[in-house]
TIVOGU-323456 format. One record per residue: residue number from 1; y, x, z of N, C-alpha, C in turn. Coordinates in Angstrom, 3 decimals. Example, Ala and Ser with C-alpha at 12.3 -4.5 7.8 and 13.67 -1.06 7.14 Angstrom:
2
  seq       n.Y       n.X       n.Z      ca.Y      ca.X      ca.Z       c.Y       c.X       c.Z
    1    -5.690    13.190     7.800    -4.500    12.300     7.800    -3.300    13.200     7.800
    2    -2.250    12.850     7.080    -1.060    13.670     7.140     0.030    12.900     7.870
***
This chain:
113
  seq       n.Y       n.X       n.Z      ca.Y      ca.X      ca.Z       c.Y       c.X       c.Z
    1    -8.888    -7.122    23.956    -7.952    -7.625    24.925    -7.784    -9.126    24.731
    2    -8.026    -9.785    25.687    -7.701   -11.297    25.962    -6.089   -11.575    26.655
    3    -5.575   -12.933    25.860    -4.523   -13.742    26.824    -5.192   -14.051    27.843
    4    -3.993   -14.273    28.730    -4.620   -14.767    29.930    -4.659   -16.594    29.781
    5    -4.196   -16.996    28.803    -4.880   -18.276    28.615    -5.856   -18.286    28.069
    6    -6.162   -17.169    27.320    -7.730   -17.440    27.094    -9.075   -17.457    27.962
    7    -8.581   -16.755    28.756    -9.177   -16.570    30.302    -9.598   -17.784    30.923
    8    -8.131   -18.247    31.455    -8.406   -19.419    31.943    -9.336   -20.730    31.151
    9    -8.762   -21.033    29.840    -9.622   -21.679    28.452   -10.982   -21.767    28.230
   10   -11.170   -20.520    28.508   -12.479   -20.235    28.042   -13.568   -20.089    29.354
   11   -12.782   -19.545    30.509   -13.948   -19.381    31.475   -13.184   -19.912    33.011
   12   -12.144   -20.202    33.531   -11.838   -20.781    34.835   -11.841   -22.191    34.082
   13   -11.242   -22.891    33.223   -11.302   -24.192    33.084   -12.764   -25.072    33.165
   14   -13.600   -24.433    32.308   -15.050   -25.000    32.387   -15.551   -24.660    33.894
   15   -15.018   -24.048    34.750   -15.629   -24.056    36.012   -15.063   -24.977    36.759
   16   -13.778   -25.156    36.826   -13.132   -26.210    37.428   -13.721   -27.724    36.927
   17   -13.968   -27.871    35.705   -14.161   -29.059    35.194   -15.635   -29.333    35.642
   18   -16.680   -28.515    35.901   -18.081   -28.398    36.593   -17.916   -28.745    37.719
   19   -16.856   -28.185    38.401   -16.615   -28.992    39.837   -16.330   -30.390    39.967
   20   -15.402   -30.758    39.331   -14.525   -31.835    39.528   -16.094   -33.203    38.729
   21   -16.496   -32.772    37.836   -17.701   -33.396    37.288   -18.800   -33.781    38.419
   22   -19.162   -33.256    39.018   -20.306   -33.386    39.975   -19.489   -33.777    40.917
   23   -18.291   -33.777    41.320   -17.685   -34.599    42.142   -17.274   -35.950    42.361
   24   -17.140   -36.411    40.761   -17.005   -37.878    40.303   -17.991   -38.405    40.108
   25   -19.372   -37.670    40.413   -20.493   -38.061    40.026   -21.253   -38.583    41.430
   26   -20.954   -37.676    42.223   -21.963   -37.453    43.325   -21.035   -38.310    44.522
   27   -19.770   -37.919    44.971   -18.683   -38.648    45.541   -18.400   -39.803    45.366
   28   -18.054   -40.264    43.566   -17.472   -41.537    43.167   -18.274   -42.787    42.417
   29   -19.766   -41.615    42.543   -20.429   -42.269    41.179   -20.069   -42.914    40.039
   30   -19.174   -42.170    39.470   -19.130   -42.393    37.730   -20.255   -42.203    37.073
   31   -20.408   -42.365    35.646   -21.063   -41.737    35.039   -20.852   -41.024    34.320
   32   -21.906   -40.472    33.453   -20.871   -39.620    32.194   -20.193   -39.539    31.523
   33   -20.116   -41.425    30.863   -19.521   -41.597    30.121   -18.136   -41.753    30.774
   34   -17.975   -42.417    31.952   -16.918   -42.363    32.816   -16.196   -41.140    33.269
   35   -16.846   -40.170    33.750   -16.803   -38.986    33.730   -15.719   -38.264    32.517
   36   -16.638   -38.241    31.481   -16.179   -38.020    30.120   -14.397   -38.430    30.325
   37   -14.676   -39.618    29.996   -12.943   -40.353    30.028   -12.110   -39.568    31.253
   38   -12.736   -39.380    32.012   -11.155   -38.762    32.997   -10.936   -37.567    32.671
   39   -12.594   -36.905    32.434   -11.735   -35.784    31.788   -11.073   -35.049    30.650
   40   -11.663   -36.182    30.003   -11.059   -35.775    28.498   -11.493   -35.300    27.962
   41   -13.051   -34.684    28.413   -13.880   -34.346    27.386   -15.248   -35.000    27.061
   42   -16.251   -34.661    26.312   -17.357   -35.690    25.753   -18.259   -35.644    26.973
   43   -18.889   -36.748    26.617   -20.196   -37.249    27.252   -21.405   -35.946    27.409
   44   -21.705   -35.015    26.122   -22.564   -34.058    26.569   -22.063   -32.530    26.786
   45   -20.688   -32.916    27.153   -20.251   -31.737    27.960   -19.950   -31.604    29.429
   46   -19.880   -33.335    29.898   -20.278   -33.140    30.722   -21.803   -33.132    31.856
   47   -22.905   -33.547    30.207   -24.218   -33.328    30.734   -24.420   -31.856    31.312
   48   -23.490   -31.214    30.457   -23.919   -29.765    30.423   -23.422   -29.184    31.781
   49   -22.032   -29.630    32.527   -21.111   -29.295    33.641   -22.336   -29.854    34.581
   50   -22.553   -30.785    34.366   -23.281   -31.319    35.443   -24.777   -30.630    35.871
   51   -25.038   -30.150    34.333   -26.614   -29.825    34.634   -26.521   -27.593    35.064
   52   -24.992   -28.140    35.164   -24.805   -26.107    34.923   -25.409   -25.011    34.389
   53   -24.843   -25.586    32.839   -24.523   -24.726    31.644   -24.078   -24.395    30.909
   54   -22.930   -25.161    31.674   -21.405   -24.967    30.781   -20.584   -24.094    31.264
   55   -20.445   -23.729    33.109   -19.401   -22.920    33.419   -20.081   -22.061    34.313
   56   -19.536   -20.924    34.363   -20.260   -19.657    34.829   -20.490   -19.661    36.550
   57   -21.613   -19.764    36.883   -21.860   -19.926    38.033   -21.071   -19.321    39.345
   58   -20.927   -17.742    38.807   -19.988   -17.320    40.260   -18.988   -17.551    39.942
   59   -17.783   -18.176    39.036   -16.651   -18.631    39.420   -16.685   -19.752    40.106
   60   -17.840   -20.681    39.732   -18.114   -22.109    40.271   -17.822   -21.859    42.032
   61   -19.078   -20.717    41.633   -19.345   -20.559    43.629   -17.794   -19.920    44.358
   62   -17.385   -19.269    43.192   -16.192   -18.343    44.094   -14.897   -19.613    44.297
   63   -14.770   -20.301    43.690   -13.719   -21.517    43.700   -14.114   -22.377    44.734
   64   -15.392   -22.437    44.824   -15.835   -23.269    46.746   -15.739   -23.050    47.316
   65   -15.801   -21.215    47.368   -15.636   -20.664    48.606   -14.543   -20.684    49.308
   66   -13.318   -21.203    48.190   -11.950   -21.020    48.916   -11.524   -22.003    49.593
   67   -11.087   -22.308    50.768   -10.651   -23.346    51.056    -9.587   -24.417    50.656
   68    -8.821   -23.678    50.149    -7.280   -24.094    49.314    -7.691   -24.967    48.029
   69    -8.407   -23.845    47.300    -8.844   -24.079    45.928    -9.805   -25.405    46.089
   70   -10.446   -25.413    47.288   -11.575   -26.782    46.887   -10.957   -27.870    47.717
   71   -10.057   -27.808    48.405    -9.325   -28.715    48.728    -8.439   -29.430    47.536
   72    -7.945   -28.512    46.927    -6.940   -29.324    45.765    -7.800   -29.640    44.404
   73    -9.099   -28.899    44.219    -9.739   -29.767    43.464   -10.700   -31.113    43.966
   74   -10.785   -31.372    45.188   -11.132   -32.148    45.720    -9.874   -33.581    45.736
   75    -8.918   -33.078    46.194    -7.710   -33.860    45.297    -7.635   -34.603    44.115
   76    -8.008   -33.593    43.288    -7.756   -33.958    41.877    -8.772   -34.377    41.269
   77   -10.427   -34.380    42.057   -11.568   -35.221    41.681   -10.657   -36.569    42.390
   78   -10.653   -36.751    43.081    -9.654   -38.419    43.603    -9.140   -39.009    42.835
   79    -8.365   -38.450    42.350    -7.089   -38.828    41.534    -7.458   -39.613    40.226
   80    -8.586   -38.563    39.889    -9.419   -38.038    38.536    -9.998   -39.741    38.716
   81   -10.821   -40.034    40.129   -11.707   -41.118    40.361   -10.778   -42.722    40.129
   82    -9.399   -42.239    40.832    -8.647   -43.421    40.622    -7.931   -43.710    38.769
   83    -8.338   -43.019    37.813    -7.881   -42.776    36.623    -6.413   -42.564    36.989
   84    -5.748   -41.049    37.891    -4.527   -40.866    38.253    -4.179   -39.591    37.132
   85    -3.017   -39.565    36.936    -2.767   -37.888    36.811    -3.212   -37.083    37.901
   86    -3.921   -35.469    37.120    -4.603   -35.084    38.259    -3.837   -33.243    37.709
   87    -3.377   -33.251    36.720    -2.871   -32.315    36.354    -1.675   -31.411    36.837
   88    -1.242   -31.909    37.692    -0.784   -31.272    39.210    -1.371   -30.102    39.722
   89    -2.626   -31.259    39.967    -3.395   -30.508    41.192    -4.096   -29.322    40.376
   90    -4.504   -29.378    38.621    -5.217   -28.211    38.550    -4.652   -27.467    38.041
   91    -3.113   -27.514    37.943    -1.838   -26.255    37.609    -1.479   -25.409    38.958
   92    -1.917   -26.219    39.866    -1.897   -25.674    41.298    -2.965   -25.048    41.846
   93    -4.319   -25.347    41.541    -5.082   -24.492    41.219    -5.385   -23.025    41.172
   94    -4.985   -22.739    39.601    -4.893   -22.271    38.575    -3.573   -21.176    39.403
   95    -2.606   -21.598    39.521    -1.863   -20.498    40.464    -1.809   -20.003    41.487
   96    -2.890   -21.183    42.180    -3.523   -20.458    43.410    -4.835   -19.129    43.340
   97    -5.488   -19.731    42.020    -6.310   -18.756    42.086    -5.531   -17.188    41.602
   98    -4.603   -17.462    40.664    -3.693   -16.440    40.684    -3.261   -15.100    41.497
   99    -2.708   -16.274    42.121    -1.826   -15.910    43.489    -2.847   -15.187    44.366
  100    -3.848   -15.790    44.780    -5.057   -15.487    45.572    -5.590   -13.687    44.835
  101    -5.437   -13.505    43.821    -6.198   -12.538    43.108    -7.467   -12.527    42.986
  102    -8.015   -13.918    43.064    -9.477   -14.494    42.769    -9.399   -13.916    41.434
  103   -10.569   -13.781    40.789   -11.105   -13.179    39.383   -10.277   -12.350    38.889
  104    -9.716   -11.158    39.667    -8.832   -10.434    39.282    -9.519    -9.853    38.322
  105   -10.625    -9.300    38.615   -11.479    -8.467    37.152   -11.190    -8.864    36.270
  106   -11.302   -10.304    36.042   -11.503   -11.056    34.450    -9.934   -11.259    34.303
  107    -8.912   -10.960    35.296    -7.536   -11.249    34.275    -7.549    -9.610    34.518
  108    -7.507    -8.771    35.131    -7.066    -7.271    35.040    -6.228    -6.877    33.393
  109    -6.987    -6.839    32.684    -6.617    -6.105    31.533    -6.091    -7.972    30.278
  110    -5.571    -8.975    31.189    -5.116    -9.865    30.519    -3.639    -9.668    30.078
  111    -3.111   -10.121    29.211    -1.737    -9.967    29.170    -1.097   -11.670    29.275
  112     0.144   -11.444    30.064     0.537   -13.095    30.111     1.555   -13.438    28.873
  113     1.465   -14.371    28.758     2.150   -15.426    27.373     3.416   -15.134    27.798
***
């Protein structure tokens, strides 16, 4: 049995951050190392987001598919681009995908904090 922050931790966060990566990349043209800095994590993690092998592909795809969800991470790549707080937008997210009952499988048997 998993928390449901581990959930998110371990497998919606690295998908979100795969998004928002190729978004500052391809949208804002950062680089990695730039990249890196907004998000707070290293340079070859986000080789890895970028080259997708860091976050699990059908959450990637299922988080595009939504309109809500890629709107507010589309937001928060912006924000991300202007070096803004963007942590808003991916707590909003994160309860949208919730709310939505997106990846219900993978929280089903989660317990909350």
């Amino acid at each position: 049995m998993k928390f449901e922050a581990e959930i998110i931790s371990e497998e919606l966060l690295p998908s979100i951050r795969s998004i928002m990566a190729k978004r500052l990349s391809r949208d804002y043209g950062l680089t990695q190392e730039e990249i890196a800095a907004r998000l707070e994590v290293t340079q070859p993690a986000v080789s890895q987001y970028l080259n997708d092998s860091r976050a699990d592909k059908e959450i990637v795809k299922e988080l595009k598919e939504d309109p809500q969800i890629d709107i507010t991470l589309n937001d928060a790549a912006g924000k991300a681009a202007r070096d803004e707080d963007f942590s808003p937008e991916i707590s909003q997210a994160i309860s949208n995908i919730r709310d939505k009952g997106l990846l219900k499988e993978r929280f089903r048997d989660a317990k909350r904090l």
